[in-house]
C-alpha positions in Angstrom: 9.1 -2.4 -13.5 10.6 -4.7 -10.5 10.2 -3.4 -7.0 13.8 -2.0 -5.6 16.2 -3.9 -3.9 15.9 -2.0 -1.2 11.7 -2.9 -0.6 12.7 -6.8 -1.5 15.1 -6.5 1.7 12.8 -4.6 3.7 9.7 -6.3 3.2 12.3 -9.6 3.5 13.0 -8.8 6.8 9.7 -7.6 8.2 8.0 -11.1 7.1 11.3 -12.5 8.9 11.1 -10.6 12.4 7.0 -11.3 12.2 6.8 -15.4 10.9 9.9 -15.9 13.8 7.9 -14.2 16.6 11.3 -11.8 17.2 10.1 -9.0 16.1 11.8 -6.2 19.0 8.4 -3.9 18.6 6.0 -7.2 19.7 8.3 -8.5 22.2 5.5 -10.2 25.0 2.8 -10.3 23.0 1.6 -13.9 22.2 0.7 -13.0 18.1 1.6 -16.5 16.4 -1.0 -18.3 16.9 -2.9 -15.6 14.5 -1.0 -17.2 11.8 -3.2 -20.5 11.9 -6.5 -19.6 13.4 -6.7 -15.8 12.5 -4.7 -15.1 9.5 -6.5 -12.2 8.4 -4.8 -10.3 11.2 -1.9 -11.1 9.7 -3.0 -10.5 6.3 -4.4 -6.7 7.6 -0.8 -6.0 9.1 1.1 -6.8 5.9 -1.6 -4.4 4.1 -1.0 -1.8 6.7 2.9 -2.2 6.1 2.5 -2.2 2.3 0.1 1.3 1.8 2.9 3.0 4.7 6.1 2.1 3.5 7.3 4.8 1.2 10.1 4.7 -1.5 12.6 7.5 -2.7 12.8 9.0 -6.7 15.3 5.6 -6.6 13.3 3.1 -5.2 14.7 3.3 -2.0 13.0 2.9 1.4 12.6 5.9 3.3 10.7 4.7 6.5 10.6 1.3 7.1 10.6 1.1 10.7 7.6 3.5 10.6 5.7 1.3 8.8 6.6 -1.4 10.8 5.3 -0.3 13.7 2.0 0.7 12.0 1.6 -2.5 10.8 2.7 -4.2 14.8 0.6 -1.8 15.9 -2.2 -3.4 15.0 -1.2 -6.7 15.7 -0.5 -5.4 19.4 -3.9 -4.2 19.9 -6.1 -7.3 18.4 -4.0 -9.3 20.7 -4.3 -6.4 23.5 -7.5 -5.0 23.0 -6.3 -1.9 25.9 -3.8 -0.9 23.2 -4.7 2.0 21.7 -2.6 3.1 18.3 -1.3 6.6 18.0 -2.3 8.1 15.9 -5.6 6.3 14.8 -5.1 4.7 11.8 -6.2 6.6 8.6 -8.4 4.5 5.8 -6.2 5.0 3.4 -3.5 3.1 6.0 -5.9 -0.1 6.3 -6.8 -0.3 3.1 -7.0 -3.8 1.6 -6.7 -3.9 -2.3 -7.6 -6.1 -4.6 -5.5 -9.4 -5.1 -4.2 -9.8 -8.6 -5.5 -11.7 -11.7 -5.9 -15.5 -11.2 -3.6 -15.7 -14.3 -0.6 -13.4 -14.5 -0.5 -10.7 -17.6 2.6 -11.7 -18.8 
């Protein structure tokens, strides 16, 4: 099974909005440096984006801009540490899972 078209394009233009440094949610906050000498920030705001985002019974995305701004969220407040996020994240939200195989299964 492929992911839908519609998580390609929104996962597409998350990494976009975030690699460029225009993302509208971060606007002021100096993040891109964290791609170089912190990239696990990075990393944990991808993971936060990936266990939020849901999908329809068609593969369809139902709230990406939520899980956008979970996953800026956190990057605003490890760059601002008198940002709180509300609500708190959940574990299940900050969850990182296991990479895959070195070797694909295919």
């Amino acid at each position: 099974m492929k992911l839908s078209n519609s998580f390609s394009g929104a996962l597409r233009t998350f990494a976009y909005f975030i690699a460029s440094g225009t993302h509208y949610q971060l606007h002021g906050v100096d993040y891109l440096n964290l791609f170089g000498e912190e990239p696990s920030a990075i990393e944990q705001a991808f993971a936060i984006y990936a266990n939020v985002i849901e999908l329809d019974e068609n593969g369809n995305v139902v709230n990406a801009k939520y899980a956008e701004k979970r996953a800026v969220d956190y990057i605003r407040a490890y760059c601002n540490p008198d940002f709180e996020v509300e609500p708190p994240y959940e574990q299940w939200e900050v969850e990182l899972h296991s990479p895959p195989p070195i070797k694909d299964l295919i």
